[in-house]
C-alpha positions in Angstrom: 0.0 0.0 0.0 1.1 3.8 -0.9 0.1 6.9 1.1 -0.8 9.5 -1.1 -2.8 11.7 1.2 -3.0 11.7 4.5 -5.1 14.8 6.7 -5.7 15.9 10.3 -9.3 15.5 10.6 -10.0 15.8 14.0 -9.2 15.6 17.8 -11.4 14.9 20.9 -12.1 13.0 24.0 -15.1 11.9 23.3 -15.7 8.6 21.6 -19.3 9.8 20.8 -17.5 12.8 18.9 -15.4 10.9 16.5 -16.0 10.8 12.8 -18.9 8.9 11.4 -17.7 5.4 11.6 -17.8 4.5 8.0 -14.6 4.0 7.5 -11.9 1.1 9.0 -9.9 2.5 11.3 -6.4 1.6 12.8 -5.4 3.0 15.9 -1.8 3.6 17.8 -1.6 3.2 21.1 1.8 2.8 23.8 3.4 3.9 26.4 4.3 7.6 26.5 8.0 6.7 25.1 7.7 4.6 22.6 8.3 6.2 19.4 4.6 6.9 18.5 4.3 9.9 16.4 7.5 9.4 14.8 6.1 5.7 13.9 2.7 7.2 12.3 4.9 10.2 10.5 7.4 7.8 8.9 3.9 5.5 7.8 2.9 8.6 6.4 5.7 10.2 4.7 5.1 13.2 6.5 7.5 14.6 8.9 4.9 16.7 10.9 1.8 14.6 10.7 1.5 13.5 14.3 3.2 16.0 17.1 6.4 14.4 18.3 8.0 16.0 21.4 11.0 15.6 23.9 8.6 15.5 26.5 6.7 12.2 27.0 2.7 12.2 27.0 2.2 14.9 24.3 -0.7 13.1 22.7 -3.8 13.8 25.1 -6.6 13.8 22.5 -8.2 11.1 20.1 -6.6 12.6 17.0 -7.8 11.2 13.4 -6.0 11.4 10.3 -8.0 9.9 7.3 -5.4 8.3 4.9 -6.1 8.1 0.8 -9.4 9.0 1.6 -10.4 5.6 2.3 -9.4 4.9 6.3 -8.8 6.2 9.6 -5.5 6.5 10.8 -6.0 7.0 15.1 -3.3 8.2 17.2 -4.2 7.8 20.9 -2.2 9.0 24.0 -0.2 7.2 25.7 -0.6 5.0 28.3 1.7 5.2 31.5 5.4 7.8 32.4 3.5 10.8 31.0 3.9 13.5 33.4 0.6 14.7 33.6 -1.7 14.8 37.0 -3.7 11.9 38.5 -7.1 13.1 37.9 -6.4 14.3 33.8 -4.5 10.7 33.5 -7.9 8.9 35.1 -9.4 11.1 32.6 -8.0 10.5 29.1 -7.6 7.0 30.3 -11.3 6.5 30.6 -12.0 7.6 27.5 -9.0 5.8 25.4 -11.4 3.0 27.3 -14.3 3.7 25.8 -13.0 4.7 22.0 -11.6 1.0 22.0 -14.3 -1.1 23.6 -17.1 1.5 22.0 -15.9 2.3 18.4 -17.9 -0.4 16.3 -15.2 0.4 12.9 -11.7 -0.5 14.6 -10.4 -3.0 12.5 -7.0 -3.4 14.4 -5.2 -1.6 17.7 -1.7 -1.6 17.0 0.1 -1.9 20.4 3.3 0.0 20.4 6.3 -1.3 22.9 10.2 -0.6 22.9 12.1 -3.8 21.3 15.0 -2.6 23.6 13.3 -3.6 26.8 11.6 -7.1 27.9 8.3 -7.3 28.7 7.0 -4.7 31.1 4.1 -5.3 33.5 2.2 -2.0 32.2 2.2 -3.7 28.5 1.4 -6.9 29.7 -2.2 -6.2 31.6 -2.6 -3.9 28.9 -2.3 -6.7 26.2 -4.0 -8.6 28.4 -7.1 -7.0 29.1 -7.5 -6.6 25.0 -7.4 -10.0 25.1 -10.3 -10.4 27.5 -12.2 -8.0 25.9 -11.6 -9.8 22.7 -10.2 -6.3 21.3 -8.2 -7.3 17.8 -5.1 -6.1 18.1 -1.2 -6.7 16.9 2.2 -5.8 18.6 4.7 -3.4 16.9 7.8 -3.1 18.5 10.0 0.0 17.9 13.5 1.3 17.8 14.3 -1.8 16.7 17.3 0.1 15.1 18.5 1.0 18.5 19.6 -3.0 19.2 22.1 -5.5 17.6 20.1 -8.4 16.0 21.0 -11.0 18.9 19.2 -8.8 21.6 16.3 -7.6 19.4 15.7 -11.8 18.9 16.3 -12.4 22.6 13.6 -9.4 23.6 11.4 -11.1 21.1 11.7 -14.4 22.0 11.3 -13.3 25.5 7.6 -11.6 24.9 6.5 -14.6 23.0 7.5 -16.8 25.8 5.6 -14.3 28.5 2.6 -13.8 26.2 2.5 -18.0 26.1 1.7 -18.1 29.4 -1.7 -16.7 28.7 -2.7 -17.1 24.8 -3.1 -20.2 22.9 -2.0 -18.2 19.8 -0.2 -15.2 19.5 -1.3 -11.8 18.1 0.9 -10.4 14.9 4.3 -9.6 16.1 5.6 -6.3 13.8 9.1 -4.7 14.1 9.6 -1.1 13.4 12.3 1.6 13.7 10.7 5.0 12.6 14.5 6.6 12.1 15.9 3.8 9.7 12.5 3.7 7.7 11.6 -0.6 9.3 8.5 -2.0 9.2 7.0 0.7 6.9 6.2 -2.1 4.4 5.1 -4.8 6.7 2.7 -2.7 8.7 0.8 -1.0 5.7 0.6 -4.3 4.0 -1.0 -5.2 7.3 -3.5 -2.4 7.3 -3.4 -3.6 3.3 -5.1 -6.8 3.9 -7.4 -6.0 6.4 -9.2 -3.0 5.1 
């Protein structure tokens, strides 16, 4: 798949807000360090598509960006490290909530998580509680470009192991690195095949 166009449509925090669901739509979501925007703007080809900043937890709003004019592409803030207070972090959390278990069009969640660390208990009960609530979803793991081969294999190896603990079969495993241009490919063939 090419992206020719890609637009800001829209933010909010309200799922009941969102565009009319007549189109597919793939969302982002990870913790507030994981490469995020710079994934969706190197999808994109456009360097200032999705805000990226120094300072984790920039992304506080349901933001759409319709792609070719045929699908939704949702960036969602982060979960987790943003520096933000405990009542607005209850607050965008509840309604990440309910645009993923309300929002009748979401094809696929991609789950973002950093290839240089093993798993982390926030990703897990995250990935976990999709799981439960039967939420489709597939695993990108970024900077991959940040790790020899050997390590980025171990970390791998390593999630599949602690995901078998739980799933009979595991969700698609993507790898990424937004600076060195991986995973472009395989993630839009993704989106490709399931729109």
């Amino acid at each position: 798949m090419e992206i020719k166009t890609a637009r800001f449509v829209m933010s909010n925090s309200d799922v009941k807000k969102c565009p009319e669901p007549n189109k597919p739509e793939f969302a982002f979501i990870g913790r507030s360090n994981v490469g995020k925007s710079s994934l969706i703007n190197m999808l994109t080809g456009q360097k200032k598509l999705a805000k990226t900043s120094s300072r984790p937890g920039k992304t506080q709003l349901i933001n759409h960006f319709l792609i070719n004019e045929d699908w939704f592409l949702v960036d969602l803030p982060g979960y987790g490290y943003a520096k933000v207070s405990k009542k607005s972090k209850e607050k965008f959390q509840a309604y990440i909530v309910n645009y993923i278990l309300q929002r009748e069009n979401l094809y696929c969640l991609f789950v973002l998580v950093d290839a240089r660390h093993e798993p982390q208990k926030i990703d897990m009960e995250f990935i976990n509680w999709l799981g439960e609530k039967e939420v489709p979803f597939a695993l990108v793991f970024t900077k991959a470009d940040k790790l020899g081969r050997t390590k980025l294999d171990k970390n791998l190896a390593a999630y599949k192991a602690e995901l078998l603990k739980d799933w009979a079969e595991l969700p698609p495993l993507l790898v990424s690195s937004a600076e060195a241009g991986v995973g472009k490919e395989d993630i839009l063939s993704f989106i490709e095949q399931n729109v």
